[in-house]
C-alpha positions in Angstrom: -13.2 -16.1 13.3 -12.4 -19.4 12.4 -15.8 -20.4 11.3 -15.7 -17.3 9.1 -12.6 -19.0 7.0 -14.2 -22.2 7.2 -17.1 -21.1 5.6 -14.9 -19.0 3.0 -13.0 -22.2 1.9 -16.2 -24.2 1.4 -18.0 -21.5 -0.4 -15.1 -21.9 -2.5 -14.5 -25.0 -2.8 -18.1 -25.6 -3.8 -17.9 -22.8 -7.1 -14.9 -24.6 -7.9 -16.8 -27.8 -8.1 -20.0 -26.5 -9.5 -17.6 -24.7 -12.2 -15.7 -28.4 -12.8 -19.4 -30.4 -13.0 -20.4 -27.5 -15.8 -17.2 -27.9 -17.8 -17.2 -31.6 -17.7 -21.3 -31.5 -19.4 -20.2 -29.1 -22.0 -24.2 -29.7 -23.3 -26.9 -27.9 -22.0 -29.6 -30.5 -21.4 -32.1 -30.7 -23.3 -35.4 -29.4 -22.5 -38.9 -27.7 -23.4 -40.3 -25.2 -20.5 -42.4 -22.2 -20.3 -41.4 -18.6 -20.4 -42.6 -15.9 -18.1 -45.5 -15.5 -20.6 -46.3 -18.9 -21.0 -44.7 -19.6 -24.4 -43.3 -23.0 -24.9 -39.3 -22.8 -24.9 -36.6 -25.3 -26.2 -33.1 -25.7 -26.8 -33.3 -24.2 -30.2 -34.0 -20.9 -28.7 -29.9 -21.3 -28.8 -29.8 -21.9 -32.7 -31.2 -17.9 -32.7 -27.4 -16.6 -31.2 -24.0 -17.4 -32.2 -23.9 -17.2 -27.9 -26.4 -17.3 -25.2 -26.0 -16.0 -22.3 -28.0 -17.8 -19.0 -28.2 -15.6 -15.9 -29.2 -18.5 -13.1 -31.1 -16.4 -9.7 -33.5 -16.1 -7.4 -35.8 -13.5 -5.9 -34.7 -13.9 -2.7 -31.0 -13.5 -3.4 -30.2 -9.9 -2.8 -27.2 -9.9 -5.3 -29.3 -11.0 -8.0 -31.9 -8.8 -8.0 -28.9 -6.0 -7.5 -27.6 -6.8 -10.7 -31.0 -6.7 -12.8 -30.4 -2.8 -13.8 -27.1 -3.8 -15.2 -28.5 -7.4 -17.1 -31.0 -4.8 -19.0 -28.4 -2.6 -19.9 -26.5 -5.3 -21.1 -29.5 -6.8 -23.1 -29.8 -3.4 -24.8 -26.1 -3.9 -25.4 -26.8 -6.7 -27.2 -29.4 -5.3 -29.0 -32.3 -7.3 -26.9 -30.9 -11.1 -27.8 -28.4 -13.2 -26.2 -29.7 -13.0 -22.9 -31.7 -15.4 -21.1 -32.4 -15.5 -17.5 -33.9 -18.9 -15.1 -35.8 -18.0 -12.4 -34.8 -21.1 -10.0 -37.2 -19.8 -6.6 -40.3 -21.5 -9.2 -43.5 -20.4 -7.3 -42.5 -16.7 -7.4 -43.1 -15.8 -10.9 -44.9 -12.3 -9.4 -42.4 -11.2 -7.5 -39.6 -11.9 -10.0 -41.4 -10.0 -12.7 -42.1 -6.8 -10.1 -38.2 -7.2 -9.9 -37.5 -7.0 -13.8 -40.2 -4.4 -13.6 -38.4 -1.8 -11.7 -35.1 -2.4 -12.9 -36.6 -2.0 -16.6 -34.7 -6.2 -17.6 -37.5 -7.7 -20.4 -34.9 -10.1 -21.5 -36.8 -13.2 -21.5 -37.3 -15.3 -18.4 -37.5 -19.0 -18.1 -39.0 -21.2 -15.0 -37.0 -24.0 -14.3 -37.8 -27.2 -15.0 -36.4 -31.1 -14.3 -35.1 -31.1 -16.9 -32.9 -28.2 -16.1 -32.1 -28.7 -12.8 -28.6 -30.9 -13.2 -27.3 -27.6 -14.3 -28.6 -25.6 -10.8 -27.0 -28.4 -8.7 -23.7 -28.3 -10.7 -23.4 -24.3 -10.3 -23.9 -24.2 -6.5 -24.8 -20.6 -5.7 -26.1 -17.7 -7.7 -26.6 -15.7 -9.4 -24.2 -17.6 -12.0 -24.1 -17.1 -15.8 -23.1 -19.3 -18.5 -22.8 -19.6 -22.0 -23.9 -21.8 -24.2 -23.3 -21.8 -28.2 -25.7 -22.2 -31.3 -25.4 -25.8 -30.8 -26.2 -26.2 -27.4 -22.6 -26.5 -26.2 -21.5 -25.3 -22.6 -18.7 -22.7 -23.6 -16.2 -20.2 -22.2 -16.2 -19.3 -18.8 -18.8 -19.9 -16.2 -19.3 -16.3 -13.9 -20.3 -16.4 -10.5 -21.7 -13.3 -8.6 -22.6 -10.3 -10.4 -20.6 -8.4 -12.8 -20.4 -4.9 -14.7 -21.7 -5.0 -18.7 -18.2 -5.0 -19.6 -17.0 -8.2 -17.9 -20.2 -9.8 -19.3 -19.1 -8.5 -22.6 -15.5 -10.1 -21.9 -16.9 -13.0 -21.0 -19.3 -13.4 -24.3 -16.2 -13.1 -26.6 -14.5 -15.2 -24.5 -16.8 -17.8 -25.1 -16.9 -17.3 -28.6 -13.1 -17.9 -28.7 -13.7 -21.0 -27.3 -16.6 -21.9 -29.8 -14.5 -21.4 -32.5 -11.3 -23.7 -31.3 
């Protein structure tokens, strides 16, 4: 029993750190990677979005591939921009696109990189979302866990409050 708490405080403990390390970069690094069809992607994939959304996750994390049905409804939502997601499991670029497969999510998908990779060891567990502005600026809150299209949608207009401020 008490191991159980124990491990309920760290877990978090850690999201409250990985939250702190994102807030204090406020700037998504730079970088240039590949998408899941081999296109060459950079940070001004953010100039095309007043707000981005990145969904962070793994294939082998069953609450991220749980939440793939509701990331494609909420792409649609946002009629099919503003969504990004970075696979971070990197050799397993087949299984993650069986997953977006069944669950019908063609947002785009990124492989991670090094020069992404500050941002995975500030978040600490996934699947985690940010949001980043036209500019490339961290903004609004950081989610961890999955969420319903309408938190996500609460979340995106939080962030564009705090763009604006």
């Amino acid at each position: 029993m008490k191991t159980g708490k124990i491990f309920v405080v760290l877990t978090a403990l850690l999201v409250i750190l990985g939250t702190a390390v994102i807030a204090e970069a406020r700037k998504f690094p730079e970088f240039s990677t590949t998408d899941f069809n081999g296109e060459t992607v950079t940070n001004a994939i953010f100039a095309e979005n007043d707000i981005t959304m990145i969904y962070f996750w793994a294939t082998w994390c069953p609450p991220c591939v749980a939440g793939k049905p509701t990331l494609a409804e909420l792409y649609e939502t946002l009629e099919r921009r503003g969504l990004i997601g970075i696979l971070i499991d990197v050799d397993n670029q087949e299984r993650a696109q069986q997953i977006l497969y069944r669950a019908e999510a063609d947002f785009p998908q990124l492989h991670l990189n090094q020069e992404i990779e500050p941002i995975i060891r500030a978040i600490g567990s996934i699947p985690t979302s940010i949001f980043v502005d036209s500019e490339g600026n961290i903004v609004g809150p950081t989610i961890v866990g999955p969420r319903s299209s309408q938190d996500y949608l609460r979340a995106i207009q939080a962030a564009r409050e705090d763009a604006h401020e």
